[in-house]
PyMOL commands that place a pseudoatom at each C-alpha (Angstrom):
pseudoatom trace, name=CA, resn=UNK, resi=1, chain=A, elem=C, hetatm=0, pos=[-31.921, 70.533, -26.422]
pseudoatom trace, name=CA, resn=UNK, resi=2, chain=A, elem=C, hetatm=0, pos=[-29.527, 68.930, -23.698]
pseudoatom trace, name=CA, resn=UNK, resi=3, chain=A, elem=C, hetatm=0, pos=[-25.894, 68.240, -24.067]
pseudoatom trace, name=CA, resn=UNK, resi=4, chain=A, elem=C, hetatm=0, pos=[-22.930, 67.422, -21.746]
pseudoatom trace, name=CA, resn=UNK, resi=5, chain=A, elem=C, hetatm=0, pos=[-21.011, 70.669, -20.532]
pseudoatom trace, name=CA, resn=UNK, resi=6, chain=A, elem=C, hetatm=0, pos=[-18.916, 71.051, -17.385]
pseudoatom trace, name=CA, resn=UNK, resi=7, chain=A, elem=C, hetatm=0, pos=[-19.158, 73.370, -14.928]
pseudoatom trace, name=CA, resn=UNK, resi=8, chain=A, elem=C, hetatm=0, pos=[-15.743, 74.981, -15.665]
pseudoatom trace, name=CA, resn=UNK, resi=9, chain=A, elem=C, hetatm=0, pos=[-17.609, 75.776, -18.645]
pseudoatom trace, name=CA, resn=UNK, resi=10, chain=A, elem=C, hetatm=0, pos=[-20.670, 77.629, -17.337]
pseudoatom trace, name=CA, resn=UNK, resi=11, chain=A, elem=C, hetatm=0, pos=[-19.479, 79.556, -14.753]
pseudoatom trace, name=CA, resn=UNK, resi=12, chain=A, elem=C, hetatm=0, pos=[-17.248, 81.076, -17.541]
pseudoatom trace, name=CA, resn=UNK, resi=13, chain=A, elem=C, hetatm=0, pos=[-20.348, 81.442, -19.535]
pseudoatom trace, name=CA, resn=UNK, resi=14, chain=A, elem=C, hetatm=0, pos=[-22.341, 83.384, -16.683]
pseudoatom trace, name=CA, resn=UNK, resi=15, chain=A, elem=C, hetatm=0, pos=[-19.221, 85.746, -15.679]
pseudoatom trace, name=CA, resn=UNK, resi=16, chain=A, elem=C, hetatm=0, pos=[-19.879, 87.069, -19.149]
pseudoatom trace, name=CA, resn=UNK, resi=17, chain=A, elem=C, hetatm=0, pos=[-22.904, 87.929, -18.649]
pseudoatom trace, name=CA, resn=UNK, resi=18, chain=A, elem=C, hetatm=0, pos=[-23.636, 90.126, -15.913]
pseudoatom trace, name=CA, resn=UNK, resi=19, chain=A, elem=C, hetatm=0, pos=[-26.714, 91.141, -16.899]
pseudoatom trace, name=CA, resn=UNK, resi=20, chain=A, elem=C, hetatm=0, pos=[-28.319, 87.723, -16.427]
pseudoatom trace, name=CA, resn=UNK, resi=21, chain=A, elem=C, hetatm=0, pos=[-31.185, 87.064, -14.462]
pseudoatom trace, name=CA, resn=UNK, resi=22, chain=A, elem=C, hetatm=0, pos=[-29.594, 83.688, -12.995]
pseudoatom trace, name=CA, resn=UNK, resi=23, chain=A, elem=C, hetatm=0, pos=[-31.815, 81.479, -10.327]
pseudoatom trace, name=CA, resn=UNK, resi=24, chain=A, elem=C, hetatm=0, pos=[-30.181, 78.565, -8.416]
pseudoatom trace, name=CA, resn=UNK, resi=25, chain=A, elem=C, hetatm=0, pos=[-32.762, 76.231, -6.914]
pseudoatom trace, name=CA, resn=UNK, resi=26, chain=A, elem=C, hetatm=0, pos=[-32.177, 74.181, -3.885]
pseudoatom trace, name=CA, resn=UNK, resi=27, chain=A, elem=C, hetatm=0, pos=[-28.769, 75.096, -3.358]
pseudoatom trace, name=CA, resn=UNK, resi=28, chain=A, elem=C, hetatm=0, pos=[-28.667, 74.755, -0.086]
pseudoatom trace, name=CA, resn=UNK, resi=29, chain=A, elem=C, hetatm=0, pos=[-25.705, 76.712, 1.598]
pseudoatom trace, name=CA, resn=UNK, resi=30, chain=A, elem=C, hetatm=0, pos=[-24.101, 76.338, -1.829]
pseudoatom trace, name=CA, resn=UNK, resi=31, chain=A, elem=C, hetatm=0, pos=[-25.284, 78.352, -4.336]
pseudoatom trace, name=CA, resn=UNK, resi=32, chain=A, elem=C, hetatm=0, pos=[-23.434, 79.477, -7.561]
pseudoatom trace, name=CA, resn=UNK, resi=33, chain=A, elem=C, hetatm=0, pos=[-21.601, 82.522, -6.866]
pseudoatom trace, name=CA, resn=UNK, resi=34, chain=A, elem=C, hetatm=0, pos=[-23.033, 83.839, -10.696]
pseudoatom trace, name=CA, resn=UNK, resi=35, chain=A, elem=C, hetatm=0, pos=[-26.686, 83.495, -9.111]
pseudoatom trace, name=CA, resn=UNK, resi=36, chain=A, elem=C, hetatm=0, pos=[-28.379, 86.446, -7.926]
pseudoatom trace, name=CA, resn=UNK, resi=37, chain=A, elem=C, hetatm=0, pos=[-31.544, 84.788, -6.627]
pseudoatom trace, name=CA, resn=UNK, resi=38, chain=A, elem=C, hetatm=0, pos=[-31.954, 81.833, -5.053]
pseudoatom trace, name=CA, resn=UNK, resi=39, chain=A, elem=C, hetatm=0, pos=[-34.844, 79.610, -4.237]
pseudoatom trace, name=CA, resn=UNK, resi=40, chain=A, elem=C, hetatm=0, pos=[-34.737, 76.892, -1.527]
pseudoatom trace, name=CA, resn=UNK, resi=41, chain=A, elem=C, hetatm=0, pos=[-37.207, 74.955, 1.248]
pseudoatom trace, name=CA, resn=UNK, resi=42, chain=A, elem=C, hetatm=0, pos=[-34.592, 75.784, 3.947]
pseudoatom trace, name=CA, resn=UNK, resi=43, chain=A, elem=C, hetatm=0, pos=[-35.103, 80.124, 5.072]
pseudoatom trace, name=CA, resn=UNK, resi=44, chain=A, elem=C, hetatm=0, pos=[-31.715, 80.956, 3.536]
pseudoatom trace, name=CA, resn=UNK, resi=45, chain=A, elem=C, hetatm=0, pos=[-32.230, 84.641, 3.774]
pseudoatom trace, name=CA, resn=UNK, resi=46, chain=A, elem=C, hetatm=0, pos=[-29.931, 86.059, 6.534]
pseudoatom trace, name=CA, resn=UNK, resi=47, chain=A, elem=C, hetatm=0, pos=[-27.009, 83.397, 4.515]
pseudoatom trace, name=CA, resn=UNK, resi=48, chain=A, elem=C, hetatm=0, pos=[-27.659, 85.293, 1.608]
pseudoatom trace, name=CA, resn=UNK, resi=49, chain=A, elem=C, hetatm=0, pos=[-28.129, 89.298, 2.319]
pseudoatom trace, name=CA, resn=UNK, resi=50, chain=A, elem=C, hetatm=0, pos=[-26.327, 90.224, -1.499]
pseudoatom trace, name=CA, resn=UNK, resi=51, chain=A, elem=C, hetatm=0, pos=[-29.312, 88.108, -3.329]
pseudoatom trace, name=CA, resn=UNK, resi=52, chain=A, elem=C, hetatm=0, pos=[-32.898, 87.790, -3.751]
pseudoatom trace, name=CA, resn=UNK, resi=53, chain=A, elem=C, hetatm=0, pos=[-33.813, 85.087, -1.507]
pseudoatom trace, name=CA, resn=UNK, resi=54, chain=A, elem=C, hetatm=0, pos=[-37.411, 83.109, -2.036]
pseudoatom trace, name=CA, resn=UNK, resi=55, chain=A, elem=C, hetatm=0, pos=[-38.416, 80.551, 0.012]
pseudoatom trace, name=CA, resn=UNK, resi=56, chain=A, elem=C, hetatm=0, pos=[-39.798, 77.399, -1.706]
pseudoatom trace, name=CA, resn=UNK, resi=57, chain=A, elem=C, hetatm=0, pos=[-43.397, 76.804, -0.014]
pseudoatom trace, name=CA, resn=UNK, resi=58, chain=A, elem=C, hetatm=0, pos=[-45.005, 74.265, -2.837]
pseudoatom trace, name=CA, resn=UNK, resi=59, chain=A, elem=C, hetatm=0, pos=[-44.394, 72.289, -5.372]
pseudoatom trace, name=CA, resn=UNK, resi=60, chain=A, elem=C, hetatm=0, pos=[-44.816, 75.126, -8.584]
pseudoatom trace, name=CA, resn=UNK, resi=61, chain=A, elem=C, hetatm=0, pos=[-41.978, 77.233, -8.538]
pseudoatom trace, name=CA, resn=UNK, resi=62, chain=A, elem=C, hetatm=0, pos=[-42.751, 80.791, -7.187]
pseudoatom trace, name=CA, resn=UNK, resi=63, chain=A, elem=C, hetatm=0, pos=[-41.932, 82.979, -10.825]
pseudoatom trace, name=CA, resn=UNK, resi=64, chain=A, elem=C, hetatm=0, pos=[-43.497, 83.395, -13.895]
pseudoatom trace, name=CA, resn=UNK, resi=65, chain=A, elem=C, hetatm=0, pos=[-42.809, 82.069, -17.396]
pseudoatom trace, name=CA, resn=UNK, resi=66, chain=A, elem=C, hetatm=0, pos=[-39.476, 82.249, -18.638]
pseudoatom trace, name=CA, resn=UNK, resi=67, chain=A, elem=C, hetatm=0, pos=[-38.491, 84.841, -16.012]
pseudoatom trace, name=CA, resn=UNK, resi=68, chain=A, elem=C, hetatm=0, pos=[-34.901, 83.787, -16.080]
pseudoatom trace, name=CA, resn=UNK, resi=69, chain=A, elem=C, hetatm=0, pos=[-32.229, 83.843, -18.495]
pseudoatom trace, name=CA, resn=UNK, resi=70, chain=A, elem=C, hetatm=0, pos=[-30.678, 80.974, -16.324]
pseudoatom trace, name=CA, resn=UNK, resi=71, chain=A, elem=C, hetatm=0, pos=[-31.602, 78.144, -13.751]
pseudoatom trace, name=CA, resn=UNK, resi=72, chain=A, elem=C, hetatm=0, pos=[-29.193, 76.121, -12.003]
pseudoatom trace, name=CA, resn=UNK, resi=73, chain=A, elem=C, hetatm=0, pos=[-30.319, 72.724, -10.363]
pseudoatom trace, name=CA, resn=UNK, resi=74, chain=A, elem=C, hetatm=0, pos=[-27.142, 71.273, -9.251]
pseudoatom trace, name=CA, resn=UNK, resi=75, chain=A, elem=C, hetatm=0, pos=[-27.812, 67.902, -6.706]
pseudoatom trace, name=CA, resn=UNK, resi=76, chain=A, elem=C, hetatm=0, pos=[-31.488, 68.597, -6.460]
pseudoatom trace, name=CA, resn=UNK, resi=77, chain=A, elem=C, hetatm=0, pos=[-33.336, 66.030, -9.244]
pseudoatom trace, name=CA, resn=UNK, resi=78, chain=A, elem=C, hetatm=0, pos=[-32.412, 62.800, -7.664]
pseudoatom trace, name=CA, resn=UNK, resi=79, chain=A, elem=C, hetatm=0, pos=[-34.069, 64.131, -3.968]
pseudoatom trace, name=CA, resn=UNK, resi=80, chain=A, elem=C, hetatm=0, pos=[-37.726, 65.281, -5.862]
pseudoatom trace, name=CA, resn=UNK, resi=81, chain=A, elem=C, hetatm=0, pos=[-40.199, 63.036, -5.916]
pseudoatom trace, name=CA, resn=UNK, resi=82, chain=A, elem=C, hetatm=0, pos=[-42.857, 64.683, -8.573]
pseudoatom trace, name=CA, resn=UNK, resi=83, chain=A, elem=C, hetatm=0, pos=[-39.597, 64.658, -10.821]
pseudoatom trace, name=CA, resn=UNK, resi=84, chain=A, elem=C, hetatm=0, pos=[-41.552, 64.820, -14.244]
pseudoatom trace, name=CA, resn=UNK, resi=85, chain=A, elem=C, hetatm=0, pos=[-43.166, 67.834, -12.999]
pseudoatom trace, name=CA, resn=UNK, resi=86, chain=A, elem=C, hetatm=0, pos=[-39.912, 69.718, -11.736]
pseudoatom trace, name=CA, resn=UNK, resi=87, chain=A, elem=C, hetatm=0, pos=[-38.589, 68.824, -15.033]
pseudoatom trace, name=CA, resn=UNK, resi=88, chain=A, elem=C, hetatm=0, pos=[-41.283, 70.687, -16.403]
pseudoatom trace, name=CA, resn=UNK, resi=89, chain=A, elem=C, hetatm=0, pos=[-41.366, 73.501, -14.070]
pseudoatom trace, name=CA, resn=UNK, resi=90, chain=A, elem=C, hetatm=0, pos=[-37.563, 74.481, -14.873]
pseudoatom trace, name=CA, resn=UNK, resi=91, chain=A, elem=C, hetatm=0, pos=[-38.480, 74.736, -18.333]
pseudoatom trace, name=CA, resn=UNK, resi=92, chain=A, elem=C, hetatm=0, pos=[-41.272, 77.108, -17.885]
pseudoatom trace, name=CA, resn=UNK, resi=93, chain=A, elem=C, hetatm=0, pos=[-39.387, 79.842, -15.452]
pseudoatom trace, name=CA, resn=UNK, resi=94, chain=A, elem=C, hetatm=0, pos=[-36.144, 79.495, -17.636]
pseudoatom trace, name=CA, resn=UNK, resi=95, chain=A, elem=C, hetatm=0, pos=[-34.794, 79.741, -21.248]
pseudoatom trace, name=CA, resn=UNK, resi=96, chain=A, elem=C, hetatm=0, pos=[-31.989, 77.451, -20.596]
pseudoatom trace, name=CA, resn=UNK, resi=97, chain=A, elem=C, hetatm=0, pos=[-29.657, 76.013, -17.555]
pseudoatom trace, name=CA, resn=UNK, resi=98, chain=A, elem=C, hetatm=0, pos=[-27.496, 73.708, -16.031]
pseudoatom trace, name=CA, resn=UNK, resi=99, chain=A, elem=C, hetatm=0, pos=[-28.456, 70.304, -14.350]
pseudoatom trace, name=CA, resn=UNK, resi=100, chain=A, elem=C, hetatm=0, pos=[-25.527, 68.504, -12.260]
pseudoatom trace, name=CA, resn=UNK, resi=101, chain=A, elem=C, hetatm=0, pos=[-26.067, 64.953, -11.326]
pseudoatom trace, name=CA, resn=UNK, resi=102, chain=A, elem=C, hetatm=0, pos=[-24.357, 62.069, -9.330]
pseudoatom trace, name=CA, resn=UNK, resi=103, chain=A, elem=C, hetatm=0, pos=[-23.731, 59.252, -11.446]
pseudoatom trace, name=CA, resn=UNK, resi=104, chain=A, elem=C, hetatm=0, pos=[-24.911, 55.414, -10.662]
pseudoatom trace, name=CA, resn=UNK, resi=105, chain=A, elem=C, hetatm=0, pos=[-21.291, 55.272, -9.086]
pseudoatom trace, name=CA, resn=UNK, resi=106, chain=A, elem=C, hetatm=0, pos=[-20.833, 57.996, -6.774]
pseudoatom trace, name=CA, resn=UNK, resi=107, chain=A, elem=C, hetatm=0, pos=[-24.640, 57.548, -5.945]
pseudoatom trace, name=CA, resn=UNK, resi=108, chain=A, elem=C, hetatm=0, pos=[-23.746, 54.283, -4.724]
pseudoatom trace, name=CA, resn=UNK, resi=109, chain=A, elem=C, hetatm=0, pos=[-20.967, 54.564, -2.624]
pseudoatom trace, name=CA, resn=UNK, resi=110, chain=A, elem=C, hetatm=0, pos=[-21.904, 57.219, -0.748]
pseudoatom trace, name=CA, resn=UNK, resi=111, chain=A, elem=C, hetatm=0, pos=[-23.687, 56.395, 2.558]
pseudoatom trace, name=CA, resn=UNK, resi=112, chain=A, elem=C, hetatm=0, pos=[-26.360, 59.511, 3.099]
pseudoatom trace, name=CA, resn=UNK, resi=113, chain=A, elem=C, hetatm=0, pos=[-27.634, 58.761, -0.627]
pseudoatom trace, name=CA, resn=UNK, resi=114, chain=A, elem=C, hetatm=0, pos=[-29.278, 55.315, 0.329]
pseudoatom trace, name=CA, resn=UNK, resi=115, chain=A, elem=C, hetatm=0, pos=[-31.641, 56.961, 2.143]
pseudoatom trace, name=CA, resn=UNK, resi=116, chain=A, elem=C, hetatm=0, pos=[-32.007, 60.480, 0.357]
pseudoatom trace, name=CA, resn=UNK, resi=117, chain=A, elem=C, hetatm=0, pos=[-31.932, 59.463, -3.501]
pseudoatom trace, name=CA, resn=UNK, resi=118, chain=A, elem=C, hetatm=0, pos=[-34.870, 58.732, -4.890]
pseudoatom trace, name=CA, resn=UNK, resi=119, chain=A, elem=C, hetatm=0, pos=[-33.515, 58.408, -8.583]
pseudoatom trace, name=CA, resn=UNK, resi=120, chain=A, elem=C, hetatm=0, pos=[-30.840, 57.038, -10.791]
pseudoatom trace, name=CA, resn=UNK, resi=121, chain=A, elem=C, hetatm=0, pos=[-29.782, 59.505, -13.590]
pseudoatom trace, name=CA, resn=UNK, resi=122, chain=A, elem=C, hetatm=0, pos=[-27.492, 58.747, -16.961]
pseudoatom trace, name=CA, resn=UNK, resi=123, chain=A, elem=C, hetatm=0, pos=[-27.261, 60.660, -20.106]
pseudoatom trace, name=CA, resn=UNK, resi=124, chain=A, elem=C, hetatm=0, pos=[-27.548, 59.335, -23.717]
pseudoatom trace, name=CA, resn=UNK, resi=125, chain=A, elem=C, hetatm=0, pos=[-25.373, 60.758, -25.618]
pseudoatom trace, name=CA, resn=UNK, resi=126, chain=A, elem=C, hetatm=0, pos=[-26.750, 59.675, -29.126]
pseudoatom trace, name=CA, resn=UNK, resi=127, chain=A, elem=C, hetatm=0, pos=[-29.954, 60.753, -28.283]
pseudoatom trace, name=CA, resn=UNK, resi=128, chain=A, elem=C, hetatm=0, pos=[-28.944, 63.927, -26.198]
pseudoatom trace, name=CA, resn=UNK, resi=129, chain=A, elem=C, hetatm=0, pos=[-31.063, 62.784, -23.491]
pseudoatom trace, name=CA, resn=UNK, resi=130, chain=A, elem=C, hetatm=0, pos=[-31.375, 61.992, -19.730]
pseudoatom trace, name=CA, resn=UNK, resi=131, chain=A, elem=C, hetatm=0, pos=[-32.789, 58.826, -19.235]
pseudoatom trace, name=CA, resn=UNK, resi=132, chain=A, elem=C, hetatm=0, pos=[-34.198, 58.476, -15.531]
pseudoatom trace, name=CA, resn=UNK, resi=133, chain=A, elem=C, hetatm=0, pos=[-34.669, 55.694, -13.641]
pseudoatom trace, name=CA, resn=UNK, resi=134, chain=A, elem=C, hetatm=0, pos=[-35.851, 54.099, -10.071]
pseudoatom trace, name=CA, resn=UNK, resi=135, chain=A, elem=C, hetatm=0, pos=[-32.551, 53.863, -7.451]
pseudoatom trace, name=CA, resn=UNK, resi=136, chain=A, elem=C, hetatm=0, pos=[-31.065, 50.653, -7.219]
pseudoatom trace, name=CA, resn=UNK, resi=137, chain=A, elem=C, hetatm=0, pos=[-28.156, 50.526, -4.257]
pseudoatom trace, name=CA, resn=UNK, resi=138, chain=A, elem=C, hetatm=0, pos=[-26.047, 48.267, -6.308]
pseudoatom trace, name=CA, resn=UNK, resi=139, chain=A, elem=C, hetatm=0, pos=[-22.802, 48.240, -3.549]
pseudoatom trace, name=CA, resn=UNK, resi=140, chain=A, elem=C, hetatm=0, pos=[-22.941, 48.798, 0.165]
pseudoatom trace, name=CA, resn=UNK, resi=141, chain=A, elem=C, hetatm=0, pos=[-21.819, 52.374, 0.433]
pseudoatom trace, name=CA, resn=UNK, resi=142, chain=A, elem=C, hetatm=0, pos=[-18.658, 53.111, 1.676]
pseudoatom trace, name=CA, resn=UNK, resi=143, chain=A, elem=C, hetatm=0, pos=[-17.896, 56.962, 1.950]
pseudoatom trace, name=CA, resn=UNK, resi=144, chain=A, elem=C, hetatm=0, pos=[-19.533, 60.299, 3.350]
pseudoatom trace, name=CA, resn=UNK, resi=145, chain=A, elem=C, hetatm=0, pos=[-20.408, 63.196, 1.491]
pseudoatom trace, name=CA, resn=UNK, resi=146, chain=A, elem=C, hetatm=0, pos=[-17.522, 65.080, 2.490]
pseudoatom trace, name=CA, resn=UNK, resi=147, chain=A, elem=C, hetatm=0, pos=[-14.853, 62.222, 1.433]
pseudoatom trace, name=CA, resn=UNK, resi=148, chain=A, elem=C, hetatm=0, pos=[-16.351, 61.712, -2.116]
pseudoatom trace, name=CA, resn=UNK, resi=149, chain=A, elem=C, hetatm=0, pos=[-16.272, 65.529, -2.558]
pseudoatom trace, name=CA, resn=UNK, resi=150, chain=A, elem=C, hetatm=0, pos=[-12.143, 64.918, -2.627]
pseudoatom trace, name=CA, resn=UNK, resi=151, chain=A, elem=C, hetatm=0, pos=[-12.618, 61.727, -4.963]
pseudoatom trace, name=CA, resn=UNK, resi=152, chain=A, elem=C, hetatm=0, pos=[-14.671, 64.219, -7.186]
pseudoatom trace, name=CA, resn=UNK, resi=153, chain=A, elem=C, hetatm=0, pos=[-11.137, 66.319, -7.869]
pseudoatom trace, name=CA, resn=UNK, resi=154, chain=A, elem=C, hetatm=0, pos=[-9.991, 63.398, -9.873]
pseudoatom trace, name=CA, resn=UNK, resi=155, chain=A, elem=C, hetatm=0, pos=[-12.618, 61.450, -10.827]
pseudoatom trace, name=CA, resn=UNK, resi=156, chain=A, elem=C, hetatm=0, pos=[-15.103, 64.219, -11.755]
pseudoatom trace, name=CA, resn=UNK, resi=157, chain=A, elem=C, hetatm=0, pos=[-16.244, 62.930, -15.143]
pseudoatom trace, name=CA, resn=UNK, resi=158, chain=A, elem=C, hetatm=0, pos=[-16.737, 59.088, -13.296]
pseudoatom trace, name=CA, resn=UNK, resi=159, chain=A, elem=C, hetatm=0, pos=[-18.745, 60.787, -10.366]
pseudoatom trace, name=CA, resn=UNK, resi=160, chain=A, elem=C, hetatm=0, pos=[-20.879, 63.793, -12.360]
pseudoatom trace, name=CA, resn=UNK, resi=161, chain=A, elem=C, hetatm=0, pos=[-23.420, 64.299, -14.744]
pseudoatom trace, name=CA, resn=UNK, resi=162, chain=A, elem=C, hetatm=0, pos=[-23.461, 67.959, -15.978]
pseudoatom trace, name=CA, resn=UNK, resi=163, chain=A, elem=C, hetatm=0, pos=[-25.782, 69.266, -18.572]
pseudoatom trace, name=CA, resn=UNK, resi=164, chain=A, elem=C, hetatm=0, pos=[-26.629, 72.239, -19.886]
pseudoatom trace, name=CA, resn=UNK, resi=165, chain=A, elem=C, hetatm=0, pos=[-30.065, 72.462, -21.899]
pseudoatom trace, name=CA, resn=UNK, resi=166, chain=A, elem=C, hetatm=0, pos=[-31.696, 75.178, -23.700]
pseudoatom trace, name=CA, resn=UNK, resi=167, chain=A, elem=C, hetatm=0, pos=[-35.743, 75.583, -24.437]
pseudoatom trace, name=CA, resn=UNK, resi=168, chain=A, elem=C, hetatm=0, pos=[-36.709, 71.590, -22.964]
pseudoatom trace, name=CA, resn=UNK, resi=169, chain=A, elem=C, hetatm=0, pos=[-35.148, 68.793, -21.132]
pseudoatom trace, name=CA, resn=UNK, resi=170, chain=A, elem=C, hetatm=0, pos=[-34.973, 65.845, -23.313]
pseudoatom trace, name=CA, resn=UNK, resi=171, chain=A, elem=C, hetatm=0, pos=[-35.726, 63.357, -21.151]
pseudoatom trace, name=CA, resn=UNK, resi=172, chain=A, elem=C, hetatm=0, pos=[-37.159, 59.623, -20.541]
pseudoatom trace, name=CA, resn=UNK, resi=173, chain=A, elem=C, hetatm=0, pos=[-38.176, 57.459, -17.693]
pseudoatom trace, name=CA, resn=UNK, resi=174, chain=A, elem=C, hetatm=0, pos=[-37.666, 53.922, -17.774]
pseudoatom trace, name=CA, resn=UNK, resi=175, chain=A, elem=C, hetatm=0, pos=[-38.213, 51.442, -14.683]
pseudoatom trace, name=CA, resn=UNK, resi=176, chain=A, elem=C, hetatm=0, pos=[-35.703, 48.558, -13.845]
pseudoatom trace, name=CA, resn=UNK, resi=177, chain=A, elem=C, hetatm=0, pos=[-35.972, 45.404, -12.233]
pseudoatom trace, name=CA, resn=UNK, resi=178, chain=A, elem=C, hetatm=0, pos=[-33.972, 45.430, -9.316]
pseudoatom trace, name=CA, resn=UNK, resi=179, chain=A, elem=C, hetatm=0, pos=[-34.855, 42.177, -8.465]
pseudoatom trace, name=CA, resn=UNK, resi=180, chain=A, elem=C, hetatm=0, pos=[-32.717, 40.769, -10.808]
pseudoatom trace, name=CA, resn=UNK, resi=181, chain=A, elem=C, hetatm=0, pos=[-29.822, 42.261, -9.165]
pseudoatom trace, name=CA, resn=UNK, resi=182, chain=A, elem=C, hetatm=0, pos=[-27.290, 41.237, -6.650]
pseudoatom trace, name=CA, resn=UNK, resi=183, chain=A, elem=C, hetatm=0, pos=[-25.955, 43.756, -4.291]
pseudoatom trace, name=CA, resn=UNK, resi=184, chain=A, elem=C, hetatm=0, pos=[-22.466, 44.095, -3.887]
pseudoatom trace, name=CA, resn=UNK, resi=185, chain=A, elem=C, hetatm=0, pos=[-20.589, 44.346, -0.778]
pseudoatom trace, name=CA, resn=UNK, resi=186, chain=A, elem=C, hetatm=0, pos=[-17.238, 45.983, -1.494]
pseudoatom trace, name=CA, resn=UNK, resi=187, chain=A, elem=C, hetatm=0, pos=[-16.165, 44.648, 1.681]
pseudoatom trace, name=CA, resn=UNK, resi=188, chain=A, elem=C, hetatm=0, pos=[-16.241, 41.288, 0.457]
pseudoatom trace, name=CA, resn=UNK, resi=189, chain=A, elem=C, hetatm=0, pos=[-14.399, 42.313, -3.321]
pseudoatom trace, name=CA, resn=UNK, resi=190, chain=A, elem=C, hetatm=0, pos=[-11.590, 43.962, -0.811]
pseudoatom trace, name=CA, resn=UNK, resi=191, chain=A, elem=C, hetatm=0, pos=[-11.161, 40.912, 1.095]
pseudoatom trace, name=CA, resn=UNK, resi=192, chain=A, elem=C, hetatm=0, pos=[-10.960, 38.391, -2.554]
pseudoatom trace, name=CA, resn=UNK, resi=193, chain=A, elem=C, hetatm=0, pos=[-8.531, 41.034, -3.732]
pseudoatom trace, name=CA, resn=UNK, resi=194, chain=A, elem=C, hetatm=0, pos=[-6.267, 40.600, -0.265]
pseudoatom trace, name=CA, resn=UNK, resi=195, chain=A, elem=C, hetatm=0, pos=[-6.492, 37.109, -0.782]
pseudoatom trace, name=CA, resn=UNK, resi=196, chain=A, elem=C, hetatm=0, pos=[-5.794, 36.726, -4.231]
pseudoatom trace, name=CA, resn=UNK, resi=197, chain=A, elem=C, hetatm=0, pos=[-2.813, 39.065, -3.333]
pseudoatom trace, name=CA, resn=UNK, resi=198, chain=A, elem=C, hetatm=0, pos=[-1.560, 37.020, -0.572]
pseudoatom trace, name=CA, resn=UNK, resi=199, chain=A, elem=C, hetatm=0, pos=[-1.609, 33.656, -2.646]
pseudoatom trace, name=CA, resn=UNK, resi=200, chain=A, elem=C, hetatm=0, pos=[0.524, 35.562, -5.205]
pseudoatom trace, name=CA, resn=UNK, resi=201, chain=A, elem=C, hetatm=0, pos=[3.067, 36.633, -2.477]
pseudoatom trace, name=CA, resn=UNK, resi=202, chain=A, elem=C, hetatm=0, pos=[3.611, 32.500, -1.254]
pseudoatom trace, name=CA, resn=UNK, resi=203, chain=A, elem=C, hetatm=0, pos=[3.968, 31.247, -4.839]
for i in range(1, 203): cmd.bond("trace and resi %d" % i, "trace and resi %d" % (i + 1))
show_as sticks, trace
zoom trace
């Protein structure tokens, strides 16, 4: 089972449950402060001193089956490359968790995804399930990671994908033809707009 959730919604979730065994993977310098152990490629272990730190060293996840009540993968699907099988690897260390995504949108306009995405994520909501597919840069990027953070105050819901799932990720990959699409430069819509704007203001 996967459905949309929000974050707002979890973390109020885990605070009532302190007795959780809750793993965030790949977090980075960002982990969930609910999480008491973390799991990453980087040696995060001096960062975090008040949790169980374990380094990431291959592929399989270092734990055994269904060790956690809770796994958090927040921004870490779209960088793996063996996706199906970190799909599959979440399921077996955890009962249930939450999965936050960039949308097609946000994916695209920032600049540091071009090169670090590998994947294109949206969620089916009449089949409850994430359908995954090969990147496309559809616009030329136009923002940093730390600018679309501020867009993602107001736009969340345009910008995220966040799921919570319980026993399996219902899930399907399906390859698109990027060939048959034009990129956009939003450059180039910005300048029609200022034109169209400017014959309006001489009429």
């Amino acid at each position: 089972m996967i459905k949309r959730t929000s974050k707002k919604f979890i973390d109020n979730t885990l605070s009532k449950n302190p007795n959780w065994k809750i793993l965030d993977i790949g977090c980075g310098y960002n982990a969930n402060p609910y999480a008491n152990y973390i799991c990453d490629v980087q040696d995060l272990s001096d960062f975090y001193k008040d949790k169980k730190f374990i380094i990431l060293k291959d592929k399989k996840l270092p734990f055994l089956e269904k060790e956690f009540d809770f796994v958090i993968s927040s921004h870490v699907m779209e960088h793996v490359s063996e996706l199906k099988f970190f799909i599959s690897e979440l399921e077996r260390v955890s009962k249930k968790g939450y999965i936050e995504l960039p949308t097609k949108l946000e994916d695209n306009l920032v600049f540091e995804n071009k090169k670090e995405h590998l994947w294109h994520m949206d969620f089916d909501d009449a089949e409850n399930k994430l359908v995954i597919t090969n990147r496309v840069q559809y616009l030329e990027p136009v923002l940093t990671v730390a600018s679309i953070k501020k867009f993602n105050k107001v736009f969340r819901k345009s910008l995220l994908i966040e799921l919570e799932w319980e026993n399996n990720i219902n899930h399907e990959f399906v390859v698109t033809d990027e060939d048959k699409f034009n990129k956009t430069s939003l450059l180039v819509l910005f300048r029609k707009y200022l034109s169209k704007k400017i014959r309006m203001f001489f009429k």
